[in-house]
C-alpha positions as CSV (number, residue, x, y, z in Angstrom):
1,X,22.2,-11.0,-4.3
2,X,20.9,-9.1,-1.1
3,X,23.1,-8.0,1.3
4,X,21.6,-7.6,4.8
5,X,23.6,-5.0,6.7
6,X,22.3,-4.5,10.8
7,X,23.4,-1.2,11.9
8,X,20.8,-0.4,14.0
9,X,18.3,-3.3,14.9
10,X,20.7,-4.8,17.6
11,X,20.9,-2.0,19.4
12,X,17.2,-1.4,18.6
13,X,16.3,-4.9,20.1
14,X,18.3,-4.2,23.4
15,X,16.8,-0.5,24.1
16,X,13.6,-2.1,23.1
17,X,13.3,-4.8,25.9
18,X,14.6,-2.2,28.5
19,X,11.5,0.0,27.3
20,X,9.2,-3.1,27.8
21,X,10.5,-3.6,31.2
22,X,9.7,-0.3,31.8
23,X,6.5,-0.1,30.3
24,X,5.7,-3.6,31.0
25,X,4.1,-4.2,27.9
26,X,5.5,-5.1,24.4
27,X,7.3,-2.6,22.0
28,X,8.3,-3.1,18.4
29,X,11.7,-2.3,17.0
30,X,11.2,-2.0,13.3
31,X,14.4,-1.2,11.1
32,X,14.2,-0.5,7.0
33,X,16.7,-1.1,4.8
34,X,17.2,-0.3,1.4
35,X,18.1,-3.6,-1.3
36,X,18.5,-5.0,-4.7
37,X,15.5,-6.1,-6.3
38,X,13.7,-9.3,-5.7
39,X,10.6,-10.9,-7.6
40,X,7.7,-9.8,-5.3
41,X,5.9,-13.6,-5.6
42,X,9.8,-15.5,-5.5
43,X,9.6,-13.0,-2.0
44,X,6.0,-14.5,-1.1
45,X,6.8,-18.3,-2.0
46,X,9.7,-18.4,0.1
47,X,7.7,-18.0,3.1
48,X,5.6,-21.1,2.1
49,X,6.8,-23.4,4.0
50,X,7.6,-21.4,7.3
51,X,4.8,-18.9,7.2
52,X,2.3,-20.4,5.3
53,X,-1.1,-19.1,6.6
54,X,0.8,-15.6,7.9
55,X,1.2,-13.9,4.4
56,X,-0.1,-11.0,2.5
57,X,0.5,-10.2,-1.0
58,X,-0.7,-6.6,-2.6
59,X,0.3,-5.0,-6.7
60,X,-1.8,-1.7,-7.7
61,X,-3.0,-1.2,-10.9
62,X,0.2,0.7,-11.9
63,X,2.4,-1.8,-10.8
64,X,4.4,0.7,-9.0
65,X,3.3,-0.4,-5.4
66,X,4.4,-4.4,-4.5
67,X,4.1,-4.9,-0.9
68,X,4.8,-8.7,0.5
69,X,4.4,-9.5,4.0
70,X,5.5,-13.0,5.9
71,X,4.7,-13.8,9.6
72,X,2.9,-12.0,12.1
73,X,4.4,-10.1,14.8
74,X,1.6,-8.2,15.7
75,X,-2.6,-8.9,15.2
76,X,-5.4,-6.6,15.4
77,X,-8.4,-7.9,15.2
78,X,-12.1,-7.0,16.5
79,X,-15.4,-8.8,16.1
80,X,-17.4,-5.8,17.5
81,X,-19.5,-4.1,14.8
82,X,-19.9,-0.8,16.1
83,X,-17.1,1.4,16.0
84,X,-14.6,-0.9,14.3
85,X,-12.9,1.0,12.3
86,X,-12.1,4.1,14.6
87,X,-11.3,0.9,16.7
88,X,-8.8,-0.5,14.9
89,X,-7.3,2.9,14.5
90,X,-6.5,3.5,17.7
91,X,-4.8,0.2,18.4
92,X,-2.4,1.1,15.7
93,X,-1.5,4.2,17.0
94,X,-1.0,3.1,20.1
95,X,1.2,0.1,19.0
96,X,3.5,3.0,16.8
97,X,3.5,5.3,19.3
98,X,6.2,2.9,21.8
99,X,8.0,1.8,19.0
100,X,11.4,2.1,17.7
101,X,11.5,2.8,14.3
102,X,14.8,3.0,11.9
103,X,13.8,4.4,8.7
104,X,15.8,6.9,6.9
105,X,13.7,6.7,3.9
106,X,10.9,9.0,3.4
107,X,8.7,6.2,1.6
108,X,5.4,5.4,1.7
109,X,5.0,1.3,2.7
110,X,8.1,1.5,4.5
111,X,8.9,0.8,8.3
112,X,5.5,-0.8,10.3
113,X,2.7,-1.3,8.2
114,X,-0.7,-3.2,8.7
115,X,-2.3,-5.3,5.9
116,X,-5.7,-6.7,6.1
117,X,-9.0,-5.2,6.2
118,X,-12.9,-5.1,7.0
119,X,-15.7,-7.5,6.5
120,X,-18.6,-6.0,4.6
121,X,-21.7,-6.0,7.1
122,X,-20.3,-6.8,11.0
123,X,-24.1,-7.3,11.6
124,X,-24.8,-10.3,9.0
125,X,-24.4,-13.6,10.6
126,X,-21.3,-15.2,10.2
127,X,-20.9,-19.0,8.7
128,X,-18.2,-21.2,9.4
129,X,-17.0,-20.4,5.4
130,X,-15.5,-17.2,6.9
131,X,-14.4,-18.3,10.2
132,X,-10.7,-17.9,9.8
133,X,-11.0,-13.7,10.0
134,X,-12.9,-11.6,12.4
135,X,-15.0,-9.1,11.0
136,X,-11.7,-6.7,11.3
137,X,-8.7,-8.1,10.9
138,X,-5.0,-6.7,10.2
139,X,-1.5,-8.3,10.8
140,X,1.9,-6.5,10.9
141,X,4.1,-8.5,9.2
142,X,8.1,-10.0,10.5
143,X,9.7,-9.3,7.0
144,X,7.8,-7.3,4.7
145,X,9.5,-6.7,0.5
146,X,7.8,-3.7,-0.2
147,X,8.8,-2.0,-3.7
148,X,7.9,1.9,-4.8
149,X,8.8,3.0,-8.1
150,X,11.3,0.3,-8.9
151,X,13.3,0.9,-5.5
152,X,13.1,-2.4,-2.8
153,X,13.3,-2.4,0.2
154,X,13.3,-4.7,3.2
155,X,11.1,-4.0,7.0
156,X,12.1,-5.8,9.9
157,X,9.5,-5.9,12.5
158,X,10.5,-7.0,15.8
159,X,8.5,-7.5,18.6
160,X,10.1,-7.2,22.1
161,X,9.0,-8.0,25.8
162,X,10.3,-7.9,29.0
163,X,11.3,-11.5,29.4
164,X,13.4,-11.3,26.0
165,X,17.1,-11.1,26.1
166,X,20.3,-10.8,23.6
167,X,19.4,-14.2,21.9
168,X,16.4,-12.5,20.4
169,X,18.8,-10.4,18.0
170,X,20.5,-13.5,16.5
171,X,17.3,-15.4,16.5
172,X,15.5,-12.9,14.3
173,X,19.1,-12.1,11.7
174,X,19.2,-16.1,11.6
175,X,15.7,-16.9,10.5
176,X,16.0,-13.6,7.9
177,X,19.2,-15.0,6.6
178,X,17.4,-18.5,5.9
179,X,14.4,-16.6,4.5
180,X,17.1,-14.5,1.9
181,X,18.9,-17.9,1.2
182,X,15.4,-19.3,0.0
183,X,14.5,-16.9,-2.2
184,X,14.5,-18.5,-6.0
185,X,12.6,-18.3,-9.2
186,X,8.8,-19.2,-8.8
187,X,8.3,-22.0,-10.7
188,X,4.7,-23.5,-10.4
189,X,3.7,-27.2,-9.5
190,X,1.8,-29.7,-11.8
191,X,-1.5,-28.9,-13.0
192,X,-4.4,-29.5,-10.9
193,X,-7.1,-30.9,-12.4
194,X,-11.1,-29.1,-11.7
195,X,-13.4,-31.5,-10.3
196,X,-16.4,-30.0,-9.6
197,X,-18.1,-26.7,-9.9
198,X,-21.2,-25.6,-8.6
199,X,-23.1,-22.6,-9.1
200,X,-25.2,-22.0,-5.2
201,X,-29.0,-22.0,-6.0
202,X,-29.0,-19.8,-9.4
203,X,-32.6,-19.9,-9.4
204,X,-33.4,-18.9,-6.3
205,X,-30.5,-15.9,-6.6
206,X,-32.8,-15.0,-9.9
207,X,-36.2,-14.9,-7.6
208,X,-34.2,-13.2,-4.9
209,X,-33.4,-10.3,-7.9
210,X,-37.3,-10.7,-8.9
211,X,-37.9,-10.2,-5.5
212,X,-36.0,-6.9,-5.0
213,X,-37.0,-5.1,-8.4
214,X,-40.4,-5.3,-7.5
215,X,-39.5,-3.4,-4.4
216,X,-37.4,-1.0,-6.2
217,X,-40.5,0.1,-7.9
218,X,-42.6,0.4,-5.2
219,X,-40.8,1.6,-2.2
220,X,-38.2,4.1,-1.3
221,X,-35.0,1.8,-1.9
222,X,-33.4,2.8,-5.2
223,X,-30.8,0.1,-5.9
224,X,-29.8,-2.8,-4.3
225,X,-26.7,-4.6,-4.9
226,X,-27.0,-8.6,-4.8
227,X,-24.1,-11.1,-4.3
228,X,-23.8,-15.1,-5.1
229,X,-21.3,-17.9,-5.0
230,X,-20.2,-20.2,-7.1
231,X,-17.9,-23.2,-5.4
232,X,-15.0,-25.1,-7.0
233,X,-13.2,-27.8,-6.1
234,X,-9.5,-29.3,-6.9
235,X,-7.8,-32.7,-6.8
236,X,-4.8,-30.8,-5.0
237,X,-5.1,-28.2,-2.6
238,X,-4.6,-25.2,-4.6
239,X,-1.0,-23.2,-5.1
240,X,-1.7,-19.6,-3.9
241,X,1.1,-18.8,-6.0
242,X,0.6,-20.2,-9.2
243,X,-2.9,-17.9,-8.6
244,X,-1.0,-14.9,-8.4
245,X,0.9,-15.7,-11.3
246,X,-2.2,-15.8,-13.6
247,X,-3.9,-13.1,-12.3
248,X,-0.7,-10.8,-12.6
249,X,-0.3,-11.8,-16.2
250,X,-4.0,-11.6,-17.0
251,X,-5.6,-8.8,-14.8
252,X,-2.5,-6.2,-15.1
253,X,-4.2,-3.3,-14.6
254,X,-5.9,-4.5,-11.3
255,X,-5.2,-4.1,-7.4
256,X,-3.6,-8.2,-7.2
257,X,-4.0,-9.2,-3.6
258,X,-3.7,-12.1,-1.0
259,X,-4.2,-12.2,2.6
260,X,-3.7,-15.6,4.6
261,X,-5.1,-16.7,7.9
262,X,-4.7,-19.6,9.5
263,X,-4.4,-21.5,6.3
264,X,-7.1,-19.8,4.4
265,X,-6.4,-17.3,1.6
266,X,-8.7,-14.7,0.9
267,X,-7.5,-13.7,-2.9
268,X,-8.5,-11.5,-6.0
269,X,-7.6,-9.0,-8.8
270,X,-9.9,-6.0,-8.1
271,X,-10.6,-3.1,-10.6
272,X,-11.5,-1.0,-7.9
273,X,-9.7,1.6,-5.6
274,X,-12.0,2.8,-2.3
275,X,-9.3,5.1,-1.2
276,X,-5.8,6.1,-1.7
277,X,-3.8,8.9,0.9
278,X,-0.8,9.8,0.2
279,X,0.2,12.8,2.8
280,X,-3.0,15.5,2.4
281,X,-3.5,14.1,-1.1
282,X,-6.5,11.6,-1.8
283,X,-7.8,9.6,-4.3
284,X,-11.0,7.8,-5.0
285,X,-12.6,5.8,-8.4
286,X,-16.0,5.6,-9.2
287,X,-16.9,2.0,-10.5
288,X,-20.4,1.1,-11.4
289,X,-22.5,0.1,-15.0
290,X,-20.1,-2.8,-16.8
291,X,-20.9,-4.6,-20.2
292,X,-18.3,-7.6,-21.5
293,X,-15.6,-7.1,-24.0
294,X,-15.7,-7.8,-27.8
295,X,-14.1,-10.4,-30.0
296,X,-13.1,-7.8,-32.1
297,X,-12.1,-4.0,-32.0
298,X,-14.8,-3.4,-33.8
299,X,-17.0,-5.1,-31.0
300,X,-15.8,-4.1,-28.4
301,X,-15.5,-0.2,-29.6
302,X,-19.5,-0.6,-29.9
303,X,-20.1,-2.4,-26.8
304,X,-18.2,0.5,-25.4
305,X,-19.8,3.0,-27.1
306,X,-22.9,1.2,-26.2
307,X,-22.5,1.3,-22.4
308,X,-21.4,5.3,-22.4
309,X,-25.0,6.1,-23.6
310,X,-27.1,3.2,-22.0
311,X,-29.4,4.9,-19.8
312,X,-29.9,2.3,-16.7
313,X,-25.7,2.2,-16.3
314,X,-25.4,6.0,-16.8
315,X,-28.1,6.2,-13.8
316,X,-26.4,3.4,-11.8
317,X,-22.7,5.0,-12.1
318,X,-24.4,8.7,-11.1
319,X,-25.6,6.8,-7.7
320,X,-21.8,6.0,-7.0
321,X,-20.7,9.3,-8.2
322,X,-23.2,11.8,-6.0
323,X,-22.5,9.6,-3.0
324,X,-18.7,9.8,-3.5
325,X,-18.3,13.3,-4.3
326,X,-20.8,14.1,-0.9
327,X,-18.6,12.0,1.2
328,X,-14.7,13.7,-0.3
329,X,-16.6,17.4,-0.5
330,X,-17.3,16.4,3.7
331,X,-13.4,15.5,4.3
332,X,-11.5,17.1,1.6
333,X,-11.2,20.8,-0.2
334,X,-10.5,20.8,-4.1
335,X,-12.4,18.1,-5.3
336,X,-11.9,17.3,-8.8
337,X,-13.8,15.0,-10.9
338,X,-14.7,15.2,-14.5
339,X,-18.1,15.6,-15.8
340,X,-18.7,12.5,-17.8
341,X,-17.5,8.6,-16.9
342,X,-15.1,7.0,-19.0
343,X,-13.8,3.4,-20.0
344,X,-12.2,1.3,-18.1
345,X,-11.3,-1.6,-20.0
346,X,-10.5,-5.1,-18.2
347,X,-9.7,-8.2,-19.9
348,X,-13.1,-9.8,-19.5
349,X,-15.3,-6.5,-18.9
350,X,-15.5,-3.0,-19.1
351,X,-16.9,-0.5,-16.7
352,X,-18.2,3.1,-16.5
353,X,-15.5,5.1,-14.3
354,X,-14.9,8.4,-12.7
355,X,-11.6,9.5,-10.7
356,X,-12.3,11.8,-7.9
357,X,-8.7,13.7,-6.4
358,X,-8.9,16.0,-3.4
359,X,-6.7,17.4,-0.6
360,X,-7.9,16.5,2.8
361,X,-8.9,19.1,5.5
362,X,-8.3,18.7,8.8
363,X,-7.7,15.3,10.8
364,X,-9.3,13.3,8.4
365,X,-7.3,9.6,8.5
366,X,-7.6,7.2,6.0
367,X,-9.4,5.0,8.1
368,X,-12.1,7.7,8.7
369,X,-12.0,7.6,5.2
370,X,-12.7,4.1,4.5
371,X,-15.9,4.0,7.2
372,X,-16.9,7.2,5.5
373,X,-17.3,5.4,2.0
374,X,-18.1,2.1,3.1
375,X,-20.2,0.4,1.2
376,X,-20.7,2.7,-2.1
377,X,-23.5,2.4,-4.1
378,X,-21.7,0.2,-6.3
379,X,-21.2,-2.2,-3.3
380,X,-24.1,-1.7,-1.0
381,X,-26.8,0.0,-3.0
382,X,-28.9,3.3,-2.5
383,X,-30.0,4.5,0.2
384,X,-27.0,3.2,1.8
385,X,-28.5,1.5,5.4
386,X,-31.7,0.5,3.9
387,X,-29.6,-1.4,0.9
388,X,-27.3,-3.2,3.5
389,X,-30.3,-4.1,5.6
390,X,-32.0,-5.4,2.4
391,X,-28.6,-7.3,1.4
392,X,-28.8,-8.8,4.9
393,X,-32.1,-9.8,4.8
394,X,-32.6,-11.6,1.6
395,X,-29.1,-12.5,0.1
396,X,-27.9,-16.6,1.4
397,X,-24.2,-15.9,1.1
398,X,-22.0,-14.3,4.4
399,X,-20.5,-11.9,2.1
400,X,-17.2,-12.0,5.0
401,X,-14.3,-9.7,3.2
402,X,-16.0,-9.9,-0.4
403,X,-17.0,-6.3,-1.3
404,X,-15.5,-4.6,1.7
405,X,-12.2,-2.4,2.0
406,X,-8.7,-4.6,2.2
407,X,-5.8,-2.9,1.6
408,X,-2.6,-1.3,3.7
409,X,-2.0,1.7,6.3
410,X,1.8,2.2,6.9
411,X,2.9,4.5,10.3
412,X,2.6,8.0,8.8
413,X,-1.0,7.2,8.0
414,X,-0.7,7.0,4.4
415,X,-2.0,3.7,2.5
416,X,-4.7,2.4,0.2
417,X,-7.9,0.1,0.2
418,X,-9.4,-1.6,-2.7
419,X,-12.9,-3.0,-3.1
420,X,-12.6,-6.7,-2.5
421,X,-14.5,-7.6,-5.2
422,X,-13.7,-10.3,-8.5
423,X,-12.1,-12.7,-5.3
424,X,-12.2,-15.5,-3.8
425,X,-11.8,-17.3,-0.7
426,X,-9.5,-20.7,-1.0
427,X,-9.3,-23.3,1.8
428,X,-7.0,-26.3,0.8
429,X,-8.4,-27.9,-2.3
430,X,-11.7,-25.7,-2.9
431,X,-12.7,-22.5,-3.5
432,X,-15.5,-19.8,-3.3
433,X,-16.4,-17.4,-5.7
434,X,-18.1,-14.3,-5.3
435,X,-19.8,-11.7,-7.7
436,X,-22.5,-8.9,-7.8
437,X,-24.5,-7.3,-9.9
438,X,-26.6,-3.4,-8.8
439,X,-30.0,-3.7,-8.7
440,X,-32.3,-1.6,-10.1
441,X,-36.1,-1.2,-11.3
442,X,-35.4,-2.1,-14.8
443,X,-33.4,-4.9,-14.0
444,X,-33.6,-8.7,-15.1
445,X,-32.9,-11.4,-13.7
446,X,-31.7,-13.3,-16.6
447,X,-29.3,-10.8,-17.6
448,X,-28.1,-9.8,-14.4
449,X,-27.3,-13.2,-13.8
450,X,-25.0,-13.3,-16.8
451,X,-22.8,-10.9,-15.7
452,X,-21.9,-12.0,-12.4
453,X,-21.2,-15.4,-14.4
454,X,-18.7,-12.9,-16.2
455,X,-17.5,-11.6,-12.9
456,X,-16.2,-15.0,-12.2
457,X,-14.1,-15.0,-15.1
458,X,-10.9,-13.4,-13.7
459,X,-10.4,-16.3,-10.5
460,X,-12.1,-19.0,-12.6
461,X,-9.5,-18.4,-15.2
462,X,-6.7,-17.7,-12.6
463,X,-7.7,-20.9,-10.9
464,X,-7.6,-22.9,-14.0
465,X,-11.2,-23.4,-14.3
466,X,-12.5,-23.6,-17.2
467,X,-15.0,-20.2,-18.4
468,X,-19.1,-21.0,-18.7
């Protein structure tokens, strides 16, 4: 049972539209308390049917971060390439800096916190697949369940102008109350049946690789990472929910993540971290060379074995690596990393991987972070511009938040992006797939083309989908 107890966010409310009178804009009231637990995705399907298309849903790999958001009380969102992210920066600071926040807890994801993220090139036309979010595009969530090392707790974020008055209190505790009352064991719907699948030209994705390796050996670009989509469609429009349940259960080791707008759902299980900041203290992954899992132990000890000494990954992950370490050495003292990659073992694949720890210096924000990093090598390619201006020229697909940073920033500046990548993009009954693969000189198309068809696993298995 959770007990809701308002000490403060009456009182907050009042001063709060006095402020806004005086300021004559908006100010935010946001009030933390602490509560029993709750199932993060019972949290997330009781906002169905009242904030359905105003949600976010985020797990890290360690399943000691859950952080739920429903409805939107405040929107930042940008559409102008240069600058964006410094951009969005300063519109959150100056939205925290009028507010009135009650938060006796000294906990990370706590009190106002933005979810959303980034497209991955602002300068690559847009199609209408991706015209539900802007190429930067955060919300601030009404009620937010956020959960750190097995405490809850419960944000209320309240929005207050100067033509609101006392009714806004009991508006706000009313709709919370019906929102608490809701809250049951998830219990998914009936099955929905796959109808079609269809890969988007494979061949010409293969001729596009051709294409680029050819390149590769003659000119200064040195890897080139290459995108395609596969589309699937449902007899039902598809239960976000029931998607989070599968991947939860079968990608637990993975950053599990949803974010709504206006009825789309942008959602995936992603092995990769971009950037974590906790107070002075950073982290970063290195996440590049992959080779499937085996049937057996046996296998898959070899086909591990295999990939620590295969010459073209170890030369793909040391791309990512050199570029990463450049970029923390720049913002951060104490830079650790270890010498050699190790496994990282997913259900479906494993990859080469390198943590990086360091201690920032200076002002560096997590958002100056993000743009510092964004795209890595194991995104974007090598060098980075001229691998993004490649990726815009000849790859079909508006990439929109595939591959790009998405993730949370909470008031003090601490938070974490992932690497959108093994997602997908649902609207009612269908969905799009994405997966890459790095390109390189010794590259083929055949085989790269196989593992972005095991790239897709994760969501085609999540969605019900049956595996090619």
């Amino acid at each position: 049972m959770v007990t809701i107890q308002d000490t403060e966010l009456k009182e907050g409310i009042q001063e709060a539209i006095e402020r806004a009178k005086a300021l004559s804009k908006p100010v935010l009231v946001s009030e933390v308390q602490k509560i029993n637990h709750i199932d993060p995705l019972s949290f997330y399907a009781a906002g169905k049917s009242r904030f359905f298309g105003e949600r976010f849903f985020w797990k890290d790999p360690s399943s000691e971060a859950y952080i739920i958001g429903l409805g939107i009380c405040k929107q930042i969102q940008s559409d102008q390439s240069t600058g964006r992210f410094n951009r969005v920066e300063k519109e959150w600071k100056r939205f925290i800096n009028n507010s009135i926040i009650f938060n006796p807890y000294d906990k990370n994801a706590t009190g106002p916190v933005m979810f959303g993220g980034f497209s991955f090139d602002p300068l690559k036309q847009k199609t209408k697949l991706w015209s539900k979010y802007s190429d930067s595009l955060f919300h601030v969530p009404t009620y937010m369940y956020s959960e750190m090392n097995g405490q809850a707790y419960l944000t209320t974020n309240v929005v207050c102008t100067q033509h609101d008055g006392e009714s806004l209190f009991e508006k706000i505790v009313a709709e919370r109350g019906m929102l608490i009352a809701s809250i049951k064991g998830y219990h998914p719907e009936s099955s929905n049946p796959l109808r079609e699948e269809a890969d988007i030209n494979p061949e010409k994705w293969m001729n596009t690789v051709d294409s680029v390796v050819d390149e590769l050996k003659s000119g200064p670009l040195k890897k080139v990472v290459l995108a395609r989509e596969s589309r699937l469609k449902y007899e039902k429009p598809i239960e976000i929910e029931r998607v989070l349940s599968n991947l939860m259960e079968l990608q637990r080791e993975s950053f599990i993540f949803a974010f709504e707008s206006n009825g789309d759902c942008f959602i995936g299980a992603s092995p990769e971290r971009l950037i974590k900041k906790y107070g002075e203290n950073v982290f970063t992954t290195c996440l590049a060379g992959s080779i499937p899992r085996g049937k057996t132990e046996e296998d898959d000890h070899i086909l591990g074995e295999a990939l620590l000494h295969d010459q073209k990954n170890l030369t793909e992950h040391q791309y990512v690596v050199d570029m990463i370490k450049e970029a923390m050495e720049e913002s951060c003292s104490e830079v650790e990393l270890p010498d050699k990659p190790q496994l990282m073992k997913m259900r479906d694949i494993q990859h080469l991987y390198t943590p990086v720890i360091g201690k920032t210096k200076g002002e560096a924000s997590l958002l100056a972070l993000v743009d510092r990093l964004h795209p890595t090598p194991a995104l974007g390619g090598l060098p980075k511009r001229a691998a993004v201006e490649k990726i815009r020229e000849v790859e079909e697909l508006d990439r929109g938040f595939y591959a790009a940073p998405l993730g949370w920033m909470d008031f003090r500046g601490n938070g974490e992006y992932a690497v959108a990548i093994r997602s997908g993009l649902i609207q009612g009954n269908e969905a799009s797939l994405f997966a890459g693969c790095g390109v390189v000189q010794d590259s083929n198309a055949e085989s790269e083309y196989q593992e972005t068809k095991i790239k897709f696993r994760p969501m085609l298995t999540a969605l019900g989908g049956y595996e090619k």
